[in-house]
C-alpha positions in Angstrom: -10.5 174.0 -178.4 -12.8 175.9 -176.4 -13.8 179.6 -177.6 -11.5 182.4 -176.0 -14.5 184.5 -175.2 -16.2 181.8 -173.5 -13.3 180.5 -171.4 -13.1 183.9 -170.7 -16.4 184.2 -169.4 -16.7 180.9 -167.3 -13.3 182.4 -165.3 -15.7 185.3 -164.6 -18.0 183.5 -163.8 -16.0 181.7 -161.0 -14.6 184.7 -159.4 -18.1 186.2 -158.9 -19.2 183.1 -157.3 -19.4 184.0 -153.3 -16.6 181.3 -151.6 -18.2 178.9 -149.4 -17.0 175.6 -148.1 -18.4 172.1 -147.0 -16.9 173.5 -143.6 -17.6 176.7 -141.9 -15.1 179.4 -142.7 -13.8 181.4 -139.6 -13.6 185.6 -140.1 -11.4 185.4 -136.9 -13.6 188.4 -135.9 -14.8 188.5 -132.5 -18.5 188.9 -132.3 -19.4 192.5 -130.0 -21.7 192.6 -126.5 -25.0 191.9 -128.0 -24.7 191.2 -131.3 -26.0 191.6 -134.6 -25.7 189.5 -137.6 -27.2 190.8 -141.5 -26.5 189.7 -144.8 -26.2 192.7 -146.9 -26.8 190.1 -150.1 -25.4 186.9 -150.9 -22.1 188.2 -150.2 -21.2 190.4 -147.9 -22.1 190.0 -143.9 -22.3 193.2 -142.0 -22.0 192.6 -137.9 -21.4 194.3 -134.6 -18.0 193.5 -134.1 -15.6 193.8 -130.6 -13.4 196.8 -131.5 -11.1 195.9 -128.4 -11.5 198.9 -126.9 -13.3 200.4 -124.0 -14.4 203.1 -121.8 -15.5 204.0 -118.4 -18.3 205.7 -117.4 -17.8 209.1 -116.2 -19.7 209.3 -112.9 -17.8 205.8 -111.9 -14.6 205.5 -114.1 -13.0 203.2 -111.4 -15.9 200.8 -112.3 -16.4 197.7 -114.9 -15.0 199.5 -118.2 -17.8 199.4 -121.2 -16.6 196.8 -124.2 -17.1 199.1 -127.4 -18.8 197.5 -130.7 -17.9 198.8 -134.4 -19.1 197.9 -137.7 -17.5 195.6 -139.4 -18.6 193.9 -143.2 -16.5 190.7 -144.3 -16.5 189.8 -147.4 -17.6 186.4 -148.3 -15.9 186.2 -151.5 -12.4 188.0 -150.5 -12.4 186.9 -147.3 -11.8 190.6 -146.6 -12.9 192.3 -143.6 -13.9 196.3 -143.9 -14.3 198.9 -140.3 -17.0 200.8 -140.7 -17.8 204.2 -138.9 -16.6 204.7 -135.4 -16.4 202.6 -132.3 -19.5 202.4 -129.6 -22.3 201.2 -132.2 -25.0 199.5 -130.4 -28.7 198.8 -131.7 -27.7 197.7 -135.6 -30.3 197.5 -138.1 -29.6 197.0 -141.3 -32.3 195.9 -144.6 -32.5 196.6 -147.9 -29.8 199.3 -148.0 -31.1 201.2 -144.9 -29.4 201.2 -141.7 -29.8 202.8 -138.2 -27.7 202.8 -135.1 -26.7 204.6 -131.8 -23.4 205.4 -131.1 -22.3 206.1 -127.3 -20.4 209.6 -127.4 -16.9 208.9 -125.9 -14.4 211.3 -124.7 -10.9 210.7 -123.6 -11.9 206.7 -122.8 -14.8 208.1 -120.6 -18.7 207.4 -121.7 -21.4 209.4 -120.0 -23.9 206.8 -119.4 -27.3 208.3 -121.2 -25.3 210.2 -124.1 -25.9 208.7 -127.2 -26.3 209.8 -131.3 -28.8 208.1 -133.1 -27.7 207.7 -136.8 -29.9 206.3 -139.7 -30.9 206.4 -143.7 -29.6 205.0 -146.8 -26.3 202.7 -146.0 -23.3 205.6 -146.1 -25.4 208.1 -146.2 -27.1 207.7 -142.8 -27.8 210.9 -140.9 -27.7 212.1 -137.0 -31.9 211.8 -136.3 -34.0 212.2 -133.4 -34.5 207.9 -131.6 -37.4 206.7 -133.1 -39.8 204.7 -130.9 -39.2 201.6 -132.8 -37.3 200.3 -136.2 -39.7 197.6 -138.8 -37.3 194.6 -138.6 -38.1 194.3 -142.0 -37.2 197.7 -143.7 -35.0 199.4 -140.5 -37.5 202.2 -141.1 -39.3 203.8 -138.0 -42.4 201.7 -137.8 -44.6 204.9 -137.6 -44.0 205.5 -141.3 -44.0 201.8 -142.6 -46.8 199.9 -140.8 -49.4 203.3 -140.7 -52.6 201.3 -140.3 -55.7 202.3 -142.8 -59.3 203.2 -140.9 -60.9 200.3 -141.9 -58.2 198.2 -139.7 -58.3 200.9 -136.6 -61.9 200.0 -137.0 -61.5 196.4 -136.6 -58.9 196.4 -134.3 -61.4 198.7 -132.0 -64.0 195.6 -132.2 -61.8 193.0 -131.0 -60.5 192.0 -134.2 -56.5 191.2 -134.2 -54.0 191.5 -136.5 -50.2 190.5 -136.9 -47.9 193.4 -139.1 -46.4 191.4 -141.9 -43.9 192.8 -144.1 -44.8 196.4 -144.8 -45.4 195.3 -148.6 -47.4 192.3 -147.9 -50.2 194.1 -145.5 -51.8 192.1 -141.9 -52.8 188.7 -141.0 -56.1 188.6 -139.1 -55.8 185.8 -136.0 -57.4 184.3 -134.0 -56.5 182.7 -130.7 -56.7 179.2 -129.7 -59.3 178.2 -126.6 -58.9 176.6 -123.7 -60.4 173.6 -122.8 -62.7 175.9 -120.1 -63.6 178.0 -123.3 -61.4 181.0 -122.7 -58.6 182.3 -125.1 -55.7 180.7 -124.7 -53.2 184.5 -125.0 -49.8 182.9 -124.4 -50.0 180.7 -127.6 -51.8 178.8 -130.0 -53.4 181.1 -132.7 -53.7 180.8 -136.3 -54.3 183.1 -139.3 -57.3 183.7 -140.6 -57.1 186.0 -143.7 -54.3 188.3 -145.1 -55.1 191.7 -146.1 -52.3 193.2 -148.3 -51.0 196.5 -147.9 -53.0 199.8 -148.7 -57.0 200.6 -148.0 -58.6 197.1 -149.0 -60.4 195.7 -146.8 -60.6 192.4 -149.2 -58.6 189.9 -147.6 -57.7 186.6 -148.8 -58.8 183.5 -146.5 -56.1 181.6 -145.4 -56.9 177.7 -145.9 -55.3 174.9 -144.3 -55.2 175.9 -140.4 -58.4 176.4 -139.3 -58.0 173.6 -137.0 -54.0 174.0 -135.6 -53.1 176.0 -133.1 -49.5 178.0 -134.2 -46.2 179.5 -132.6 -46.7 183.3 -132.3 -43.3 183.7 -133.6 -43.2 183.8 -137.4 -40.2 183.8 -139.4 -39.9 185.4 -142.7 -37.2 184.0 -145.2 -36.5 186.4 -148.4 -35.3 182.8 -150.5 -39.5 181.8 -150.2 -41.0 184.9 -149.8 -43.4 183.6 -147.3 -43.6 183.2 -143.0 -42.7 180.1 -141.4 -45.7 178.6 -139.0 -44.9 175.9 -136.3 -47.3 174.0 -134.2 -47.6 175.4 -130.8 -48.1 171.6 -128.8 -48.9 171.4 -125.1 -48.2 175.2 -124.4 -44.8 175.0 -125.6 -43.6 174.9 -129.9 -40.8 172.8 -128.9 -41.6 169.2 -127.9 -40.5 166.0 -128.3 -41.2 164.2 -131.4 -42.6 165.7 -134.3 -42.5 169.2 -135.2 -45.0 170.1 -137.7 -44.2 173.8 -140.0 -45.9 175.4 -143.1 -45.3 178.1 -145.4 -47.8 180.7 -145.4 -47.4 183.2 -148.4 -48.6 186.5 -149.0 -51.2 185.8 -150.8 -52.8 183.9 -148.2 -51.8 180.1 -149.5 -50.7 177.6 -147.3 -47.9 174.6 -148.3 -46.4 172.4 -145.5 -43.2 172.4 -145.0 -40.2 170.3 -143.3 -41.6 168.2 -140.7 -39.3 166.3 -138.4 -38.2 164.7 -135.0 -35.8 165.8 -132.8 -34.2 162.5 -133.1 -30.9 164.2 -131.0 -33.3 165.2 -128.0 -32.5 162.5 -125.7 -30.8 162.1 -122.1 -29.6 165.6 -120.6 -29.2 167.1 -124.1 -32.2 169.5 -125.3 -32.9 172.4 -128.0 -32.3 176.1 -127.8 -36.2 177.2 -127.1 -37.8 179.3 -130.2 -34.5 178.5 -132.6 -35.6 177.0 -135.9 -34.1 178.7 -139.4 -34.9 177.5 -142.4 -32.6 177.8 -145.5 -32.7 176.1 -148.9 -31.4 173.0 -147.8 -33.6 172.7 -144.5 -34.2 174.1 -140.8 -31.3 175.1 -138.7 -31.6 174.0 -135.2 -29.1 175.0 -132.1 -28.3 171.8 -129.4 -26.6 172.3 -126.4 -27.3 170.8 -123.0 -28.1 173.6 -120.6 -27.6 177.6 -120.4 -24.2 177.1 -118.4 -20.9 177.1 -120.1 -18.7 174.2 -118.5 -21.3 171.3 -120.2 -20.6 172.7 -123.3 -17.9 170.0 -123.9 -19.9 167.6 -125.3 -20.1 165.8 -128.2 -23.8 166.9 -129.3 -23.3 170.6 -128.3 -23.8 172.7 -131.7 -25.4 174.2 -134.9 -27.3 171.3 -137.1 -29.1 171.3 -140.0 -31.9 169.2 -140.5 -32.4 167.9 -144.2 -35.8 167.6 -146.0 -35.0 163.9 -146.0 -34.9 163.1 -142.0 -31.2 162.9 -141.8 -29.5 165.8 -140.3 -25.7 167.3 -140.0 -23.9 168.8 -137.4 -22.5 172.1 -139.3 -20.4 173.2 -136.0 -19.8 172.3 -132.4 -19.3 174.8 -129.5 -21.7 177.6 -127.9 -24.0 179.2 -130.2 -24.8 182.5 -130.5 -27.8 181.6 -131.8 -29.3 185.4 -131.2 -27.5 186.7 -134.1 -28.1 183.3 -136.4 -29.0 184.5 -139.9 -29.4 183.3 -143.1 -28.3 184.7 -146.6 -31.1 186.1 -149.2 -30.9 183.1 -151.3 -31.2 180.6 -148.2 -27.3 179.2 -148.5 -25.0 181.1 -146.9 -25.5 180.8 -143.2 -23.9 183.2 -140.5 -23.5 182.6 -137.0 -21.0 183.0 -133.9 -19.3 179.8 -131.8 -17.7 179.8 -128.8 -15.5 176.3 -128.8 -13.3 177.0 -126.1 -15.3 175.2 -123.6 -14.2 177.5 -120.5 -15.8 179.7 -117.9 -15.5 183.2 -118.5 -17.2 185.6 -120.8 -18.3 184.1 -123.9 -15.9 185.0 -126.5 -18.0 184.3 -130.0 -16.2 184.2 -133.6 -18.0 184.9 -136.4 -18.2 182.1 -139.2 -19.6 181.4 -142.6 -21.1 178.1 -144.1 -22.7 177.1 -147.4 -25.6 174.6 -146.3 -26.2 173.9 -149.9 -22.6 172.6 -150.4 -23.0 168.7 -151.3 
């Protein structure tokens, strides 16, 4: 008979464990005008929300009324779904337990159209502050105070030298861009690191080995489940082509390790890829298909979020329109959030938030 204490424990066990499926699970939350999608950790999803409500702006209150966002958190485990502060939240940005907004100032269903409060601090805790001129992606802190550069890089910078901010805890990359064939630099794409200096005063960086000779993406995506940035090829002035894709890891310390390369073997006929929409997770790269910007040819088969497995072989996770803006991955690279539209009509896109597990067998 199995020990009490034990039995007891494995039951805990189970009820900790965050509730995913093989299939997406639907918040039945409507997604707000532009949203914005963070995991808070491996549990809880915090998003900007419709509240259903609206206002009209003062100096034309007979004109198009203003959709209103709110905060809302669901619950992952629960299946529970939490309102947080008050309606009119634009501009979300929440990491690490620190979060900043604006919230439109709204007064008997009228909104003046510049009056806003800017909010931000520690998660409950956040305070009415003056707009910073930017937030770091990566800490919601005002850039100013997180990514203060030392005098040996204003130096460099000043000499042509240029560098990409990394995390505020993992320091610069150095670059270079790629050249033409005619010899000049090639500034819309194709660069590649050359060392990474880590945070603080040293000017000892560590070479970066492996891509001296391929030209990259300029967007690089960090994942918290590697601790490291996600490099693609940049191919004939574009990242995304036909055929192979070709990725690596590049980690703070400088080293290099390839990662998932693939073909686009769905990328066929009238049906193409969402430009600049690649997310990795645990189980592979997420990629977004859908035939064209408009909404009516969005009824088709191929339409929808996939998942591309280190193997070759993909899955389609969900059909519909993709807000693939807002698509975000969990801290441990499982839990995937996104918005679908799978009504298939005209009309303003109407995006529900749902939940998957990508490292569900």
């Amino acid at each position: 008979m199995m020990n009490l204490t034990r039995f007891c424990l494995m039951v805990l066990l189970l009820l900790s464990w965050p509730v995913f499926a093989a299939e997406p699970v639907d918040s039945g939350v409507l997604l707000g005008k532009f949203p914005v999608i963070r995991w808070m950790d491996n549990q809880r999803v915090m998003f900007l929300a419709a509240s259903g409500q609206t206002c009209s702006r003062s100096e034309k209150p007979d004109s198009y009324k203003q959709p209103l966002n709110r905060i809302a958190i669901f619950d992952s485990q629960t299946r529970q779904l939490t309102w947080y502060g008050d309606v009119g939240v634009n501009g979300l940005c929440y990491a690490d337990g620190n979060i900043g907004y604006a919230r439109r100032l709204v007064s008997n269903g009228l909104c003046p159209k510049d009056e806003w409060v800017h909010l931000r601090g520690r998660f409950g805790e956040e305070k009415v502050q003056q707009p910073p001129s930017s937030l770091d992606i990566y800490s919601c802190l005002p850039v100013t105070e997180v990514q203060s550069s030392p005098e040996w890089l204003k130096t460099a910078r000043k000499s042509g030298r240029m560098f990409a901010p990394l995390k505020p805890e993992h320091g610069w990359a150095e670059v270079a861009f790629a050249r033409r064939p005619d010899g000049s630099l090639d500034k819309i794409g194709g660069f590649h690191p050359i060392r990474v200096y880590p945070a603080g005063n040293s000017e000892q960086g560590a070479p970066v080995v492996g891509l001296e000779n391929v030209d990259l993406s300029p967007i690089w995506h960090y994942s918290r489940f590697k601790n490291a940035y996600l490099l693609e090829e940049w191919v004939g002035g574009t990242p995304r082509t036909v055929g192979l894709v070709r990725s690596w890891w590049l980690y703070p310390n400088g080293r290099v390790e390839p990662a998932l390369h693939y073909d686009r073997a769905l990328r066929k006929g009238d049906i193409g890829w969402v430009e600049n929409v690649i997310v990795p997770t645990r189980a592979g790269y997420l990629q977004v298909h859908e035939r064209s910007y408009s909404r009516l040819p969005f009824a088709n088969a191929k339409t929808g979020l996939y998942l591309f497995r280190p193997d070759g072989s993909f899955k389609k996770l969900a059909g519909g329109r993709i807000e693939w803006t807002g698509l975000t991955v969990s801290p441990d690279g499982c839990g995937v959030a996104f918005g679908t539209d799978e009504r298939y009509a005209e009309g303003r896109d109407q995006y529900t938030l749902k939940l998957i597990d990508v490292c569900t067998k």
